[in-house]
C-alpha positions, 0 to 999 in steps of 0.5 A, a space after each residue: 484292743 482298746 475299744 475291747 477293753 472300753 467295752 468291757 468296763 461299759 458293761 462292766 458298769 452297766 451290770 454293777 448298776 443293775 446288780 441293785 436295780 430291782 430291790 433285793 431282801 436278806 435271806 432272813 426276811 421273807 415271808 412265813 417269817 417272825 417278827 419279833 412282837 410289840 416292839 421296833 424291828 428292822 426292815 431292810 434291803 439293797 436297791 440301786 441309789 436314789 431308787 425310791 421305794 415305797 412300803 406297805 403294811 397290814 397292820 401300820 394304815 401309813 404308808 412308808 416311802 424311803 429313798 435309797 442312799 449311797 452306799 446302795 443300802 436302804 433300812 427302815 424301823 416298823 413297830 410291831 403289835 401284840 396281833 396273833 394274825 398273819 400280817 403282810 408287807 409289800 415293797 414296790 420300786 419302780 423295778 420291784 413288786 415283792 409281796 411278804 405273806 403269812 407274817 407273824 409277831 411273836 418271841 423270836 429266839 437265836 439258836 447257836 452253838 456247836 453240834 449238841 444244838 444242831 443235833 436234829 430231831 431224827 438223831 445223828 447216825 447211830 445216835 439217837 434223839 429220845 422222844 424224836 420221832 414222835 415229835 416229827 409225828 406230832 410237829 404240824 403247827 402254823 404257830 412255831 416258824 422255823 429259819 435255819 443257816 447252814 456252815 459257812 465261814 468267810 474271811 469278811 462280814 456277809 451282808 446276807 445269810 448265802 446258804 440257808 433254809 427259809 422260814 417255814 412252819 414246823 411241819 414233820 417234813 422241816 423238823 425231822 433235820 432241824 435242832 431237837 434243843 431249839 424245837 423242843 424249847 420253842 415247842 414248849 415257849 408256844 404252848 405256855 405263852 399262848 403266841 407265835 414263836 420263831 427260831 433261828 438255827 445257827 450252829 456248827 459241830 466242833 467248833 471252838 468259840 473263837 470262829 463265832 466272834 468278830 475279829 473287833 472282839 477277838 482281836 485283844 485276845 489273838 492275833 488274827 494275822 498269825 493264825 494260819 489260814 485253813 481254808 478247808 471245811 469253808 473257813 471253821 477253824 479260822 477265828 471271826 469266819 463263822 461269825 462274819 457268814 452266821 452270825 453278821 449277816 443277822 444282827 439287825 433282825 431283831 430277837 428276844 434273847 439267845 440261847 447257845 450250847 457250845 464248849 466242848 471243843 475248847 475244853 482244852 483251853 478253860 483259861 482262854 475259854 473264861 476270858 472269851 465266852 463273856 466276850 463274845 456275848 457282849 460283842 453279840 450284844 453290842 451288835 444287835 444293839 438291843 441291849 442286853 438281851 436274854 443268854 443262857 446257855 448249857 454246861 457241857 455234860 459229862 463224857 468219857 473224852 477219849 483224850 482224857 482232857 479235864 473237862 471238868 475245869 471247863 464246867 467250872 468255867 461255865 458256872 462262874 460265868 454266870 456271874 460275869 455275864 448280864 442276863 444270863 441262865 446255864 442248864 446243868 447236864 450233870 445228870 443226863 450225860 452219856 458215856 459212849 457219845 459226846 451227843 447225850 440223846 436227852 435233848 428234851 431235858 435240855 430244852 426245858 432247863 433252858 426255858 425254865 431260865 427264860 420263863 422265870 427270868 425273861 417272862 416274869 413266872 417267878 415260881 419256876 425254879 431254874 437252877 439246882 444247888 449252888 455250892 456257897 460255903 463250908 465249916 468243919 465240924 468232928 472231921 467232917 466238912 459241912 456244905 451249905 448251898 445256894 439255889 436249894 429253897 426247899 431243901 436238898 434231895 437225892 435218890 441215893 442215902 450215900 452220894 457218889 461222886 464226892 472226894 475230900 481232900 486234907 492240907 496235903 492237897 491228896 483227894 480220897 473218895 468220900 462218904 456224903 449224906 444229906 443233913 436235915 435236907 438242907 446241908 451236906 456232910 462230907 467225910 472219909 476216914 482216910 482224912 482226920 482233918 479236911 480242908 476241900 472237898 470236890 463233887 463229879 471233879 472227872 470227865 465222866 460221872 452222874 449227877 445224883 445231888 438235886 434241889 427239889 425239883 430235880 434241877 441238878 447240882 453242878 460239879 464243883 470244888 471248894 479249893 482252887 489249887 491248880 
């Protein structure tokens, strides 16, 4: 028995040893892949300790020569360039020849969220995707790469994505099941920037936010240890999971900023929600360690929730952390909602507020306007309150000559529907004769409504109020 057990623990070694023999790379990294352009990125893998290996690139004349460390993980810093030719990298060990082909440089943008960002393309069953279908037509471009990470949870952080799809170039075969946002925004960021782009899809629907962050970023906020652990549908519910096999395992692949539509699921919890969006977006910073990097994200739409919650105060949420968060840009859905499927089919006009925020803020296109009218202040005059608003340069607009959505309110704190007009395009006059004397005034405050209140480039008006009464 004893001679069995010795054997056992012989080859026990002898695979452990073997496990790191030959050089092993990420699932991110692979050929077909982008890389972010003109800047440092990481190159990195695992191999046996003390294997040396040697890298060679088309673009740097010098070769690399690393010696892997201890812990059986080897990691090295190249430079990129502005070349819009395909590169390659080659990697050899003395048990290893793995040859990296058809690379890019380019704008690399991580794409995550709940089910409105994996929202493919070809549209959900019964829920469709406008404009999809011509786009899966008309898709084949060498120029747009595509990587995708399917759901996975895990108690602990991954080294490497495990169950994904490698990069490849959009094609009607790889766009037809991948994210209609991501490809309409990075579609568009390749036409007008004129270089390659890369995206990275990341999402999964009905999730709450506390499962993307890392249990060193949740932790002040929730006891990890008295949460129970639901093992089912491969660790969702569980906080940090999705972060430690989605996120993780990614955060030394670097990237030009992020863009993320989430939150309906914690629509029930807008306090917690404001505390922990913020917070999760500095610990993804404080992960990729490339400072701070670009982030706008989507306000949820407008829906009629079956549960009645409010959705509205998770809207608010999202407006005010545009404040709290560095760097960062919100599209508005106010007006593209849909009252029948929490999937508005409109992802096109999604994609594009979202890259509005990108060319104006990350790009430099100062002329492109990227958010609509913000509420700034108040005055009442005759009965009647007069709103004045940020984010409106060259005026107000709206289809309709009497706004819906408005409600007034007097000191009683009793809201009432209220008659809204737009005052020399650049003020908006609220009354209702059921209140003599107004002190608050509320626009779209409901789950369902649409948006009529635009600046001139029919960027729309979030929801809002001017009080805070609970």
């Amino acid at each position: 028995m004893k001679k069995i057990f010795f054997a056992f623990v012989v080859l026990a070694l002898i695979s452990n040893q073997n496990s790191f023999a030959k050089i092993k790379l990420p699932g991110i990294i692979g050929s077909n892949m982008v890389l972010q352009r003109n800047t440092a990125v990481k190159l990195w893998g695992w191999a046996t300790p003390g294997e040396k290996i040697t890298i060679t690139t088309s673009w740097v004349s010098k070769t690399i020569k690393i010696i892997t460390p201890e812990n059986g993980r080897w990691e090295v810093s190249l430079n990129t360039t502005l070349s819009k030719e395909p590169q390659s990298i080659q990697l050899k060990s003395k048990e290893s020849k793995i040859n990296l082909d058809n690379i890019l440089f380019g704008e690399v943008w991580l794409c995550s969220g709940q089910s409105n960002m994996r929202m493919p393309l070809k549209g959900y069953t019964g829920q469709p995707t406008f404009d999809g279908n011509l786009e899966i037509a008309t898709s084949k471009n060498d120029n747009l790469r595509l990587f995708s990470i399917m759901e996975n949870g895990s108690p602990m952080p991954l080294d490497t994505v495990s169950n994904y799809k490698k990069w490849d170039s959009a094609n009607p075969e790889s766009v037809k099941d991948f994210s209609a946002i991501a490809y309409f925004y990075g579609k568009k960021l390749q036409e007008i920037l004129d270089v390659p782009v890369g995206l990275i899809m990341t999402s999964w629907g009905g999730t709450r936010i506390q499962p993307w962050m890392s249990k060193e970023a949740i932790t002040p906020y929730l006891d990890i240890n008295k949460v129970k652990k639901d093992t089912t549908e491969k660790y969702k519910r569980i906080p940090s999971a999705i972060y430690n096999a989605m996120i993780h395992p990614i955060t030394s692949y670097t990237i030009k900023g992020a863009i993320w539509y989430q939150g309906e699921t914690n629509r029930d919890e807008p306090k917690v929600y404001q505390q922990l969006f913020p917070e999760m977006v500095k610990d993804w910073r404080k992960q990729w360690d490339i400072g701070d990097f670009p982030f706008y994200y989507v306000q949820i739409a407008p829906n009629k929730y079956i549960d009645k919650t409010n959705s509205q105060y998770l809207r608010e949420v999202q407006l005010k952390a545009l404040d709290l968060i560095p760097n960062s840009g919100m599209a508005v859905l106010s007006d593209i909602g849909s009252d029948v499927t929490i999937h508005p089919p409109r992802k096109k006009e999604v994609a594009e507020r979202l890259l509005f925020n990108a060319l104006n803020k990350t790009y430099g296109m100062k002329d492109v306007d990227f958010l609509g009218p913000v509420y700034k202040s108040m005055t009442e005059k005759d009965g009647a309150l007069l709103l004045s608003f940020d984010r409106a340069e060259t005026g107000l607009f709206s289809p309709e000559a009497e706004l819906s959505y408005f409600e007034i309110a007097g000191e009683d704190k009793v809201f009432y529907p209220a008659k809204a007009e737009i005052i020399a395009h650049k003020q908006l006059k609220v009354s209702s004769l059921e209140v003599k004397v107004p002190v608050a005034v509320r626009y779209g405050w409901s789950n369902w409504f649409v948006g009529k209140l635009y600046d001139t480039n029919m960027l729309p008006a979030s929801s809002f109020r001017t009080d805070s009464w609970e």
